[in-house]
GUGU-333372 format. One record per residue (C-alpha): residue number from 1; residue in three letters; x, y, z. Coordinates in steps of 0.5 Angstrom, whole numbers, plus 500, padded with zeros to 3 digits. Layout:
N
pos,code,px,py,pz
NUM,ALA,X,Y,Z $
...
This chain:
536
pos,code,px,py,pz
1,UNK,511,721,570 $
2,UNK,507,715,566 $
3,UNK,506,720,560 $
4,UNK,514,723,560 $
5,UNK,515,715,559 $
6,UNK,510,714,553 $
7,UNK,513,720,550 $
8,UNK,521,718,551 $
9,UNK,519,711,549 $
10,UNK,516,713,543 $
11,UNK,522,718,541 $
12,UNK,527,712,542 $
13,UNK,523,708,537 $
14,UNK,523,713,532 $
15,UNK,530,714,534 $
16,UNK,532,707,533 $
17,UNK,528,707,527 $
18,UNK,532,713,523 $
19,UNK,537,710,524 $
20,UNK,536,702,522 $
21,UNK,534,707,515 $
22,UNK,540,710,515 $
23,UNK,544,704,516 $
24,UNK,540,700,511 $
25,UNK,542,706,505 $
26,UNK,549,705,507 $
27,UNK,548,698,506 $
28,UNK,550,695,513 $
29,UNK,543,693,516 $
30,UNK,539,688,512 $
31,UNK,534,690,507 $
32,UNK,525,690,508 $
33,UNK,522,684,505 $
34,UNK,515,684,503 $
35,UNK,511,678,503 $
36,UNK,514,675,497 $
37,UNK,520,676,501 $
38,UNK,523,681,495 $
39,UNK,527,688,498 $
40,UNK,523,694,498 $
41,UNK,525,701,496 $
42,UNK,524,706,501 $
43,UNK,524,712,496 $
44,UNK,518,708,491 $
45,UNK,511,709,494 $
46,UNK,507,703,494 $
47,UNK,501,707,490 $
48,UNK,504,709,485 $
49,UNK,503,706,477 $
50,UNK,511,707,476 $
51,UNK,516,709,478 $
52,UNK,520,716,477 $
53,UNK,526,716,471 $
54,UNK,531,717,477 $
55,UNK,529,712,481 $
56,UNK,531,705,481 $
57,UNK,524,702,477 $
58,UNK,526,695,476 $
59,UNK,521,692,482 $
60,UNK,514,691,480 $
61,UNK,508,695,484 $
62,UNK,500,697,484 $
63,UNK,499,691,488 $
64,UNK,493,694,490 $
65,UNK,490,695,483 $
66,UNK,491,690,478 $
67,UNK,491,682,480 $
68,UNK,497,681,480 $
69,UNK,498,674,483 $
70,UNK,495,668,478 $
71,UNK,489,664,481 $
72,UNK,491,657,483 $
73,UNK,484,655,481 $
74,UNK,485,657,474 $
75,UNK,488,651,470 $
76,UNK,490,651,463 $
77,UNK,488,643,461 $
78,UNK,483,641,456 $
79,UNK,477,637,455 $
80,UNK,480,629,455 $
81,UNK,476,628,448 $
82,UNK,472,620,447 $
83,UNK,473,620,454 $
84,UNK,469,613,457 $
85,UNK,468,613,465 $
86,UNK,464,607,466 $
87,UNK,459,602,461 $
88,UNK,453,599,465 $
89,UNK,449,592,464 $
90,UNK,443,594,464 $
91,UNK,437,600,462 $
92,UNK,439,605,469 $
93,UNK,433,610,470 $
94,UNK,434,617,467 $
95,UNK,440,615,463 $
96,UNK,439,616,455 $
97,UNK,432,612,453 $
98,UNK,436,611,445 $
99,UNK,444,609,448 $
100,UNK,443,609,456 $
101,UNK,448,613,457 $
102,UNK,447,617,463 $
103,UNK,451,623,461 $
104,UNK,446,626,457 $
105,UNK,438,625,455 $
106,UNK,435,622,448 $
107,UNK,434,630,445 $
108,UNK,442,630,445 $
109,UNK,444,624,444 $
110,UNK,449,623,438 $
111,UNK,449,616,437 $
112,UNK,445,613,431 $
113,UNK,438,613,433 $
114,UNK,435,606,434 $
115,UNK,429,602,432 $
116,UNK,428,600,439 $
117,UNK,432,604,444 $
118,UNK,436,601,450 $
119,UNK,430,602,454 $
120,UNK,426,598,451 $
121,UNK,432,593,449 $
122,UNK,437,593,455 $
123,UNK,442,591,450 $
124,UNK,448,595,448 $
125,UNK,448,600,453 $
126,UNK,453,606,451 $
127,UNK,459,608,456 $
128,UNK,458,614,460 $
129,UNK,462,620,458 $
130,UNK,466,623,461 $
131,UNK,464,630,464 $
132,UNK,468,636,466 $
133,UNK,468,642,469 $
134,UNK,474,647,468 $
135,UNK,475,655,470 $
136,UNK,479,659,465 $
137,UNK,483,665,465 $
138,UNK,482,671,461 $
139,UNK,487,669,456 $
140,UNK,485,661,457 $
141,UNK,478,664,454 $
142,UNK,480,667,448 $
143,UNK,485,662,447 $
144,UNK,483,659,440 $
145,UNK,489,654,440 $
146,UNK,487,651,447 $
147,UNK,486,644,447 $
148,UNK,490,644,440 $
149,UNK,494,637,439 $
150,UNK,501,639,434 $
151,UNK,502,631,433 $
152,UNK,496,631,430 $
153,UNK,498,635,425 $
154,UNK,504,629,423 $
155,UNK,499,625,419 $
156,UNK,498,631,414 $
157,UNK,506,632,413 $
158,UNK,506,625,411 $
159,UNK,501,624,406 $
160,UNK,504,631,403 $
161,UNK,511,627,403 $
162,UNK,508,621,401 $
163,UNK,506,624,395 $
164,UNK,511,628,394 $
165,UNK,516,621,393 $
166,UNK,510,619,389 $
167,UNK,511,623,383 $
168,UNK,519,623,384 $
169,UNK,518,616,382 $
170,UNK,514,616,377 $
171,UNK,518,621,374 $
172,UNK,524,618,374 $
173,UNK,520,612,372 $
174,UNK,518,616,365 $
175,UNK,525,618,364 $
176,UNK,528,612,363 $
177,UNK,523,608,361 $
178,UNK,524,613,355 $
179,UNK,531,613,356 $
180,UNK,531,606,354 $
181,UNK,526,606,348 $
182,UNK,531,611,345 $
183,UNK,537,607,346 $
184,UNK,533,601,343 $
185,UNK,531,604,337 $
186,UNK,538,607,336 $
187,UNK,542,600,337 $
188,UNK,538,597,332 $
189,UNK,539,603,326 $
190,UNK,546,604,327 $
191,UNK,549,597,331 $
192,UNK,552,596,337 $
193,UNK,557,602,339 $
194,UNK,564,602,344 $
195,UNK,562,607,348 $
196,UNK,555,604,350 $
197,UNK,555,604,358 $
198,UNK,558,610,357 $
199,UNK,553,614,353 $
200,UNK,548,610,358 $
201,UNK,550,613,364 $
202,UNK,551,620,362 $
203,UNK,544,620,360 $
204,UNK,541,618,366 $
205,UNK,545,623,370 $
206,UNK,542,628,365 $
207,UNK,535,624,366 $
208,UNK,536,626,373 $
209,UNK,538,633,372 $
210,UNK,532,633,368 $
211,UNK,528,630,374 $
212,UNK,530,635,379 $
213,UNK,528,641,375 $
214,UNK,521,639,373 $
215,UNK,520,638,381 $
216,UNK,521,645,381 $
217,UNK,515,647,379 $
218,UNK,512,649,386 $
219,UNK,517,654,388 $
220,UNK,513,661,385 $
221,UNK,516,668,384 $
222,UNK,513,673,387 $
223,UNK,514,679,383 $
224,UNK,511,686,388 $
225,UNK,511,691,384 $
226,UNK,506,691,377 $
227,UNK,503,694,372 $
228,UNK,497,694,375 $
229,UNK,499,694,383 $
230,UNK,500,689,389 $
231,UNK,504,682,388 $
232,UNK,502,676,383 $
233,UNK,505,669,383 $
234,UNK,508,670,375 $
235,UNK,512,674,372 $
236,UNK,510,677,365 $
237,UNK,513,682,361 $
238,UNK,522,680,362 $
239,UNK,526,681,357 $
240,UNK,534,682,357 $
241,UNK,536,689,360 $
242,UNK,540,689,354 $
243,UNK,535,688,349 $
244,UNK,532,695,345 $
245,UNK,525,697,348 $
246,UNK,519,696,344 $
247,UNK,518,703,343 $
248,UNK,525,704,342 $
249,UNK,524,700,335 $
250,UNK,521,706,331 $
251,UNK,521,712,333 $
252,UNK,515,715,328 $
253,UNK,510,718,332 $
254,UNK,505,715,327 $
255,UNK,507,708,328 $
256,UNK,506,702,332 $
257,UNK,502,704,338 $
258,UNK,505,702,346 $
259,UNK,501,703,352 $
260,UNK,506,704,357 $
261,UNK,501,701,363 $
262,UNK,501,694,360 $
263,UNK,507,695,356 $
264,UNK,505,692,349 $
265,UNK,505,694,343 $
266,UNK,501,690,338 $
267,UNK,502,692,331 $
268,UNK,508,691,328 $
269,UNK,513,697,329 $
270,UNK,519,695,323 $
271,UNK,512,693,318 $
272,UNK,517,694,312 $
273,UNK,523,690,314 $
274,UNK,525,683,312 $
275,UNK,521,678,316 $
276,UNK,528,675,316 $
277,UNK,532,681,320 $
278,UNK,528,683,325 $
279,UNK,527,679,331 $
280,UNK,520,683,334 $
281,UNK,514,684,331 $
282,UNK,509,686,334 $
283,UNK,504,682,341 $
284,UNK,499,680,335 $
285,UNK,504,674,332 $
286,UNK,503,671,340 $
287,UNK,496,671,339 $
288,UNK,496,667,332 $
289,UNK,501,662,333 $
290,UNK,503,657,337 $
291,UNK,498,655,344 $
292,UNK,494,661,343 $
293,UNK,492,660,337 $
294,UNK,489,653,339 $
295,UNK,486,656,345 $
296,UNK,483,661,341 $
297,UNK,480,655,337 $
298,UNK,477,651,343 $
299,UNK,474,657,345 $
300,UNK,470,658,338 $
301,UNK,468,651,340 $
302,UNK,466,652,346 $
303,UNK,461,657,343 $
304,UNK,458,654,338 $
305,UNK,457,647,341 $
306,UNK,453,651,346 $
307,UNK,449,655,341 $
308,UNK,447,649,339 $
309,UNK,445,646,345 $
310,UNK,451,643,348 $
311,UNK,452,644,356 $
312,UNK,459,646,355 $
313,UNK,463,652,358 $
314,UNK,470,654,358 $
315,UNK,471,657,364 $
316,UNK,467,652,368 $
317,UNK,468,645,366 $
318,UNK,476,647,362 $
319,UNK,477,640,361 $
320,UNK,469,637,358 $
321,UNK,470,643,354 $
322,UNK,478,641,352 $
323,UNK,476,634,352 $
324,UNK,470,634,347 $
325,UNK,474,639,342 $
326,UNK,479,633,341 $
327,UNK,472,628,340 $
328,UNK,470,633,335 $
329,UNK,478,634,331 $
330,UNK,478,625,332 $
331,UNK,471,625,329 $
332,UNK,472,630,324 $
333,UNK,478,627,322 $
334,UNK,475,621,321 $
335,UNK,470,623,317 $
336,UNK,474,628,312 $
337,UNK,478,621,310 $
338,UNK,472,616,310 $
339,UNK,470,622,304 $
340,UNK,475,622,300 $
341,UNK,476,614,300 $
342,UNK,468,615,298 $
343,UNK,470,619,293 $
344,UNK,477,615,290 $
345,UNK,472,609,290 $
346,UNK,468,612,286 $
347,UNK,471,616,281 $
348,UNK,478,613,282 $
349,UNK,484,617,284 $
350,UNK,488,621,278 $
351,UNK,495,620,283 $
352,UNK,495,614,284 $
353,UNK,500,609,279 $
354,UNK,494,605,278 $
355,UNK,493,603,271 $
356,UNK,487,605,268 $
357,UNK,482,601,264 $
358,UNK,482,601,257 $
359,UNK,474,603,256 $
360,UNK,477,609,259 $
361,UNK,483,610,256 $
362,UNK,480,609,249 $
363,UNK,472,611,251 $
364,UNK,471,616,243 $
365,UNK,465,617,240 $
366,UNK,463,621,234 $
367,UNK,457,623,236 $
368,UNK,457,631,236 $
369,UNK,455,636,242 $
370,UNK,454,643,241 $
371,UNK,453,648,247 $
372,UNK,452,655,248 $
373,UNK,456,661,249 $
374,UNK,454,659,258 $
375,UNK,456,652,257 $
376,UNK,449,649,257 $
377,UNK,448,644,252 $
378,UNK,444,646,247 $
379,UNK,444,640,241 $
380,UNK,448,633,241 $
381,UNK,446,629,248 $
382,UNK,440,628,252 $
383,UNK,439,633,258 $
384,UNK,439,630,265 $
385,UNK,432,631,269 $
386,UNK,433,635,275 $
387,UNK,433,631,281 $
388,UNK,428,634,287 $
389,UNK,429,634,294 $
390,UNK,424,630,296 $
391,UNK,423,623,297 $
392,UNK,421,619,289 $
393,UNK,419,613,287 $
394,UNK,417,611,295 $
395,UNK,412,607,295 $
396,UNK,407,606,303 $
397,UNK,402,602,306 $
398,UNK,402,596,300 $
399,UNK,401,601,294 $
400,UNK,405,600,287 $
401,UNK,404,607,286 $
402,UNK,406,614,288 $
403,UNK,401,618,291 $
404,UNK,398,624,285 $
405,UNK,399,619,280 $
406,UNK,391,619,278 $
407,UNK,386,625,278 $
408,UNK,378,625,278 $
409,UNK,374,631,280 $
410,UNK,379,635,282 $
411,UNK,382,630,287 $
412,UNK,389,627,287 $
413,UNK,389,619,288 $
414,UNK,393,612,289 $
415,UNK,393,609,281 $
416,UNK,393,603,283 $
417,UNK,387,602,287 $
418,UNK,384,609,285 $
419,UNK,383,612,293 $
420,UNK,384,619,294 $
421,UNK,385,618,301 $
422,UNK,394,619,302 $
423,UNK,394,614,308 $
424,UNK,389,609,305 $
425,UNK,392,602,305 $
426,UNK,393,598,298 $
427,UNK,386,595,296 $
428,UNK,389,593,288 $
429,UNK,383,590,283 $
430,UNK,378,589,287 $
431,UNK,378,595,291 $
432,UNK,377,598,284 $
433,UNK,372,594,283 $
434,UNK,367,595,289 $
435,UNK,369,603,290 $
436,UNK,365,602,281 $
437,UNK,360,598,284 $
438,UNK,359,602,290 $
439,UNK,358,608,286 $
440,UNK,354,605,281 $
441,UNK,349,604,287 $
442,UNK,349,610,289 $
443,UNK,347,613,282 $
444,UNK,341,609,282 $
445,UNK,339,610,288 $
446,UNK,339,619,286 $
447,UNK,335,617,279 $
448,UNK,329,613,284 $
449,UNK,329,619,288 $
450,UNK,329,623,282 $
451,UNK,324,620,279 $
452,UNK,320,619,287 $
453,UNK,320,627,287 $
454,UNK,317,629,280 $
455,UNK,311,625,281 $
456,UNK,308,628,289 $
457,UNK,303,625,293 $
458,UNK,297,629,294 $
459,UNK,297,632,300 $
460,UNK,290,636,305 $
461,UNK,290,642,303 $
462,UNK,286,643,310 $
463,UNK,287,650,313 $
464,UNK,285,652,320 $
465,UNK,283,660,320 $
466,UNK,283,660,328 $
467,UNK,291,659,327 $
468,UNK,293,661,320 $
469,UNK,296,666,317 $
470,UNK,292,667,311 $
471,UNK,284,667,313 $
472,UNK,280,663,308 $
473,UNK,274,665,304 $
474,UNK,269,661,307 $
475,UNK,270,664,315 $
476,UNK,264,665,317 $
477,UNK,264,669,325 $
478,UNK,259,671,329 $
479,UNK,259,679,330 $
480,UNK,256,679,337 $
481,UNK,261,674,339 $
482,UNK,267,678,335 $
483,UNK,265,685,339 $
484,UNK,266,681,346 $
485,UNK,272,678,344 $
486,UNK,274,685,341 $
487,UNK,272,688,349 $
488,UNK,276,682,352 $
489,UNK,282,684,349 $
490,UNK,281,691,350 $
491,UNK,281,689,358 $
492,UNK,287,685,357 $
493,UNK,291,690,353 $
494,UNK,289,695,358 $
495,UNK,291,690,365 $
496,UNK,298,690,361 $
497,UNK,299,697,362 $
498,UNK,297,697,369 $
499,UNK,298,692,374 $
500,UNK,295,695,379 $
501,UNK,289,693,375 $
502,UNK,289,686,376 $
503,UNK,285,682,380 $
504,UNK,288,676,384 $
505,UNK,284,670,382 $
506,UNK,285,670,374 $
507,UNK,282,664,371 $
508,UNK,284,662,364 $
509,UNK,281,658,358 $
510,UNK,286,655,353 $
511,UNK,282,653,348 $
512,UNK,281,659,343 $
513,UNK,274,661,339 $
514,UNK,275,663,331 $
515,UNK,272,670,334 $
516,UNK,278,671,339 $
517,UNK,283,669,334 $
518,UNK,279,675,330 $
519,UNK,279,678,335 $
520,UNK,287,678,336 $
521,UNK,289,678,330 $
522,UNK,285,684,329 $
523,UNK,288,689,336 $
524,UNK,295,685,334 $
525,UNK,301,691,333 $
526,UNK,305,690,326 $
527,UNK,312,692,328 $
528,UNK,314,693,321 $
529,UNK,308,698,320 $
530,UNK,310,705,318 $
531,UNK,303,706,321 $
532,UNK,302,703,327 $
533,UNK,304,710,331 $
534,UNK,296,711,328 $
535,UNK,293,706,330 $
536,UNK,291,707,338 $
């Protein structure tokens, strides 16, 4: 009985739970609610990623596979910068030995490193900083503008205002004050006029247009489509739809060339036509006119001022190289006007209304000059003496003459003092004198010694046979002792050859008899004999 009653009670929930279903979808029963107390969709499982087209797919799912609900532990809230919690009195052990502070150690300290940190000091002890720990989420992680402050942004608007209405005033300063010297110079030319107040007011509401045309000069034209692809900030190349095109001017295949690409055409296409009816005539009237031209110049300074050493270059320092290129027109100016005045003050000036002086007007003279057919002067008047390019007539180091003018024993010299050093100083008469003295001296003195030679001392004619080169006549040796001191040498020759020879205790005697001088003399080999292979 007890198991009929389990099965019936089962069956009469399912029963009861089809038809709370039932009554659900016919929508006379409550909805299930989830644990955010949403509706529930009995025909979406719970598992799945979506839901199908043909269901009701407004609600959200995967609950099980994706963090769905945020952490409360994560925080959105930033570092609270220069942020000071507590100051001390005194030095607290562990704290920072330069500014004690006990947020960080000395190796990290960012204050300006002390003489005598505030360990040893106890004085001016740093505040602590203020530490803190957050725990981001995944986007608070990549998030490259957290913690960023939009009202710092504020002070760089302003500056960029303030600068803007400094150069409105500034213009509209200008153009006044212009305005006013123009209305001064013509009041005082043609007088007072009735409409004055009128004209006045009329031209400060023109400088004003003025004014707000020249504050356009930010705004830039962006053109996409160029000749050498992609977008440019100016515009190149406009001209009036209307007008004929460059290449449309002359149809001759062997005129003018065009280059589509950089739509140019640098020579003249219409070369015989009247300057004063055509209006085109060619990119190269551009290049040798107007701001071109003067470009064109500052570089060819440019160039040459560094080939000459300068540190200058147009495209690193454009404004040194502009600056000095107006130094150097100033200054050539300059010299080209102090020039001519040089010039007109030293041979008049033909233009002027100056009168000339009767010496000039009435300068004849009879005396007759005849030239030859290359216009050289051949009779009748002196010919000038060439000017050389060196120094003449300078005059160093107190003398009176010029250095080559006196020559003796094939030496150029001083006239004055007769020195024949080039930076000798200047000695005058008495110089002369003692340099005659000193060389009648030195003459007297090569005529004693002359005079000392021609008459020799008599001299020894004692000759040594034993170390001589010529044996004497009345050299007398004995045989006996000759033929010891010929077989002694021949032993000693014989120990050269062969050390092995040689006895250890060898005993020497310097002193040499006549007899082994003789005996030397007689075994010594001559080098220079022709017959010396012979001998031995």
């Amino acid at each position: 009985m007890a198991t009929a009653s389990v099965a019936f009670k089962s069956r009469e929930d399912h029963r009861k739970q089809l038809e709370l279903e039932e009554a659900r979808k016919a929508g006379l029963a409550p909805a299930e609610l989830d644990e955010d107390g949403k509706e529930i969709n009995p025909h979406i499982p719970q598992y799945m990623s979506s839901a199908p087209w043909y269901l009701n797919a407004e609600r959200p799912s995967l609950k099980h596979q994706r963090k769905w609900k945020s952490d409360p532990n994560y925080t959105k809230s930033w570092y609270d910068r220069g942020a000071k919690i507590y100051q001390a009195d005194k030095y607290r052990k562990g704290a920072c030995e330069n500014c004690g502070a006990m947020t960080h150690d000395a190796k990290s300290c960012m204050d300006r490193p002390r003489k005598l940190g505030a360990k040893w000091t106890g004085k001016h002890i740093a505040p602590d900083e203020k530490i803190e720990q957050f725990e981001l989420d995944y986007d608070g992680k990549r998030d490259r503008w957290n913690g960023y402050d939009a009202a710092s942004y504020a002070h760089i608007i302003e500056r960029y205002e303030a600068r803007d209405e400094a150069r409105k005033k500034y213009l509209k300063d200008q153009q006044l004050k212009k305005l006013e010297e123009k209305n001064n110079k013509e009041d005082e030319e043609r007088g007072d006029s009735e409409d004055e107040d009128f004209e006045d007011a009329l031209k400060v509401d023109e400088a004003k247009v003025d004014e707000s045309k020249q504050m356009d000069f930010a705004k830039v034209e962006k053109r996409v489509r160029t000749t050498g692809g992609g977008s440019t900030g100016t515009v190149r190349n406009l001209r009036i739809r209307e007008d004929t095109a460059k290449y449309l001017l002359n149809l001759d295949v062997n005129s003018a060339h065009y280059d589509p690409k950089t739509r140019s055409m640098r020579e003249d296409p219409l070369p015989d036509m009247d300057p004063n009816e055509k209006f085109y005539a060619g990119d190269n009237q551009n290049r040798v006119s107007g701001q071109a031209l003067e470009f064109k110049q500052l570089n060819i300074h440019a160039w040459e001022a560094f080939d000459k050493g300068h540190d200058v270059h147009m495209q690193a320092a454009p404004s040194q190289a502009e600056l000095l290129y107006k130094n150097y027109k100033v200054n050539k100016e300059k010299l080209k006007s102090q020039t001519k005045e040089d010039i007109m003050e030293k041979y008049g000036n033909a233009a002027s209304d100056e009168i000339l002086p009767r010496e000039l007007l009435l300068g004849q003279s009879e005396r007759e000059v005849e030239y030859d057919c290359a216009g050289r002067i051949v009779k009748g008047q002196e010919m000038s003496i060439p000017r050389s390019k060196y120094e003449e007539d300078v005059y160093i180091n107190n003398h009176t003459t010029v250095w080559g003018s006196w020559w003796k024993d094939h030496q150029w010299g001083y006239k004055c003092c007769k020195q024949t050093i080039r930076n000798s100083y200047c000695t005058g008469a008495a110089g002369i004198e003692a340099a005659e003295a000193s060389a009648d001296l030195m003459k007297a003195n090569i005529a004693r010694k002359e005079s000392v030679e021609d008459t020799p001392a008599p001299v020894d004619e004692r000759r040594l046979a034993t170390w001589g080169t010529e044996v004497p006549d009345d050299l007398v040796l004995d045989q006996q002792k000759l033929a010891e001191a010929l077989k002694k040498e021949d032993e000693k020759r014989r120990e050269e050859r062969d050390e092995r020879k040689r006895k250890y205790n060898v005993k020497y005697n310097d002193e040499v008899t006549p007899e082994e001088m003789e005996a030397y003399r007689m075994k010594k080999v001559l080098h220079d004999d022709p017959m010396k292979d012979f001998l031995h």
